[in-house]
C-alpha positions as CSV (number, residue, x, y, z in Angstrom):
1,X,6.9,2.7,-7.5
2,X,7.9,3.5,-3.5
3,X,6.1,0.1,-2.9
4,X,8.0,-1.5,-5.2
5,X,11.5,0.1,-3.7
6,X,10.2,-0.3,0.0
7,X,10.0,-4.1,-0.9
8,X,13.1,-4.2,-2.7
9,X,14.4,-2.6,0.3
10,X,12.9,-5.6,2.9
11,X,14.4,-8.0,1.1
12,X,17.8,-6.9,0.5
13,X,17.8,-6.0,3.9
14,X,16.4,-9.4,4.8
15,X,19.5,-11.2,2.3
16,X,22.2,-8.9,3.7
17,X,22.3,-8.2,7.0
18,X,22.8,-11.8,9.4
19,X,20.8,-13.1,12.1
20,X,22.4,-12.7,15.2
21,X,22.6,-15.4,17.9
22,X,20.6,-14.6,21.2
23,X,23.7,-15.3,23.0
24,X,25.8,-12.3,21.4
25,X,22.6,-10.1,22.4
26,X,23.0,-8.3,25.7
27,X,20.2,-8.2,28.5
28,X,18.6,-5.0,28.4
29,X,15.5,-4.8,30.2
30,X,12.5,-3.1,27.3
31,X,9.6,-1.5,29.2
32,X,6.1,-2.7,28.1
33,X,3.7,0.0,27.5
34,X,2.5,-1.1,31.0
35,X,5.2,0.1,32.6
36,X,5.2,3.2,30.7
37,X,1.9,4.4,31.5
38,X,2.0,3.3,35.4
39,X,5.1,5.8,35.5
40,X,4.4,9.0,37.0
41,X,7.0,10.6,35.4
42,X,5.3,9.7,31.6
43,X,2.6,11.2,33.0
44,X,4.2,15.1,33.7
45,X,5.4,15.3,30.4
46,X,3.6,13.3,27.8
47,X,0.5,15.7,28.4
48,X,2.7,18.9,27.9
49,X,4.7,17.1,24.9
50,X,1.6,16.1,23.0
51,X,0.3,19.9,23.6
52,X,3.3,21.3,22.1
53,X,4.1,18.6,19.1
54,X,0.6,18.9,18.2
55,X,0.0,22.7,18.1
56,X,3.4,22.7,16.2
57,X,2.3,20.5,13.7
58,X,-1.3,22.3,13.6
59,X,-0.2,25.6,13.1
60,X,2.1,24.3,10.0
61,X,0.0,22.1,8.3
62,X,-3.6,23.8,9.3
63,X,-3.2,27.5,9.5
64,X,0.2,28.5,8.0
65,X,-0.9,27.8,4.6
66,X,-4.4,29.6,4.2
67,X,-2.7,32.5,7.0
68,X,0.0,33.2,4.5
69,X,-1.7,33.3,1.7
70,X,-5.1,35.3,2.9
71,X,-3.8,37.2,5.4
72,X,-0.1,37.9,4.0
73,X,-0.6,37.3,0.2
74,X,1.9,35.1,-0.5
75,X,2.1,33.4,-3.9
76,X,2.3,30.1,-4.1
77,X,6.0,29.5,-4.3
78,X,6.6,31.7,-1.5
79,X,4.1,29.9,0.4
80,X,5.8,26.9,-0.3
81,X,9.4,29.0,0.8
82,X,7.7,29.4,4.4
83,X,6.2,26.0,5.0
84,X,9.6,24.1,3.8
85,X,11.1,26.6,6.4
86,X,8.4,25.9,9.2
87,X,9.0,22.0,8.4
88,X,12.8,22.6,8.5
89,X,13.3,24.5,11.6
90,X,10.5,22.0,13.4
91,X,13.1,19.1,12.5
92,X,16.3,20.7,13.3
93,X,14.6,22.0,16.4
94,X,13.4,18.7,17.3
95,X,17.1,17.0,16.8
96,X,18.4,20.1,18.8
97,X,16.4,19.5,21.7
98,X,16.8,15.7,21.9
99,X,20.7,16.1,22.0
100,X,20.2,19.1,24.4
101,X,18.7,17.1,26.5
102,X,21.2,13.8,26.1
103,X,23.6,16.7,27.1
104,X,21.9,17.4,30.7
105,X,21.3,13.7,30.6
106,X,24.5,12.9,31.0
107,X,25.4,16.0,33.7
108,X,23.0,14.2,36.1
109,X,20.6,17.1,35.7
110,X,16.4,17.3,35.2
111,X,15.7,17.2,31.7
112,X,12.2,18.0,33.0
113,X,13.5,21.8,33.5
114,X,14.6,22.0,30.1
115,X,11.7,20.8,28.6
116,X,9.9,23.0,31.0
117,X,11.7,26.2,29.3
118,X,11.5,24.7,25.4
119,X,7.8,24.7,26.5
120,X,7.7,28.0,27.4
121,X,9.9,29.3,24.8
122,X,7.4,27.6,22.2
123,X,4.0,29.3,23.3
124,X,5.7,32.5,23.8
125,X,6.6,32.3,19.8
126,X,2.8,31.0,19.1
127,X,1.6,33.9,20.8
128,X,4.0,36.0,19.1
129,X,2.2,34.8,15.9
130,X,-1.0,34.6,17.0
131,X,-0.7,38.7,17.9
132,X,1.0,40.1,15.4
133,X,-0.4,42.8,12.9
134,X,-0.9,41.3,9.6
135,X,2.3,42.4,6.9
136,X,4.4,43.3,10.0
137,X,7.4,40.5,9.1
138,X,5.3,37.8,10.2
139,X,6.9,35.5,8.0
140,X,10.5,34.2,9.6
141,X,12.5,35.5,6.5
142,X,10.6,38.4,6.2
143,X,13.1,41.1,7.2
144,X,15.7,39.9,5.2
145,X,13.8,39.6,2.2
146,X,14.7,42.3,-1.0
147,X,11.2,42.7,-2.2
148,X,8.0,43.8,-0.4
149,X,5.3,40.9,0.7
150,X,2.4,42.2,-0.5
151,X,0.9,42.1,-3.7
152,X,-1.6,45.1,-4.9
């Protein structure tokens, strides 16, 4: 069925919206991956980036899920509560720190210092998760939540 819409998608896409002429185009300059790779500034950041995307994206999808419910005893649809909520705030944080830095952009400031702090700020929470005492409001929501966590 997505296939199916995906294609129906192409070709109304493909029907609807008109070619444009390579004269109404303007000349913008695209890097090659070439170019992107012999820059040294790629190379400060895209090591750092990939750290923090990809332990983001581990600790959601690889140890959230078997964490909260071992550890925390979670049933499943508060599992499923926390991970939507890990997924949601990785998103929104994501869009926040792209126009954050379009923001310091456009001051004529480093957004290398910025991403420098978001860095920090992000293994400090890690580590804040990664030492915690289980059933000690490890879950974000956890404080404001009505009814205990653990199930006896």
């Amino acid at each position: 069925m997505l296939a199916a819409v995906t294609a129906l998608a192409a070709v109304l896409i493909y029907l609807v919206v008109p070619e444009r002429s390579a004269a109404s185009l303007p000349h913008v300059r695209f890097a090659t991956l070439k170019t992107i790779y012999s820059d040294a500034r790629f190379w400060r950041i895209a090591p750092l980036s990939a750290a923090c995307i990809g332990s983001a994206w581990a600790l959601q999808s690889l140890w959230a899920a078997p964490w909260l419910s071992d550890v925390e005893r979670l049933d499943q649809t508060k599992l499923v509560d926390e991970l939507f909520a890990m997924a949601v705030a990785l998103s929104f944080s994501a869009l926040f720190l792209g126009l954050l830095a379009n923001g310091v952009r456009r001051r004529g400031k480093a957004t290398e210092v910025l991403f420098a702090v978001v860095a920090v700020m992000l293994v400090g929470a890690e580590l804040v998760l990664i030492l915690h005492r289980p059933g000690r409001h490890s879950c974000p929501g956890a404080p404001f939540r009505s009814q205990p966590q653990r199930q006896l």
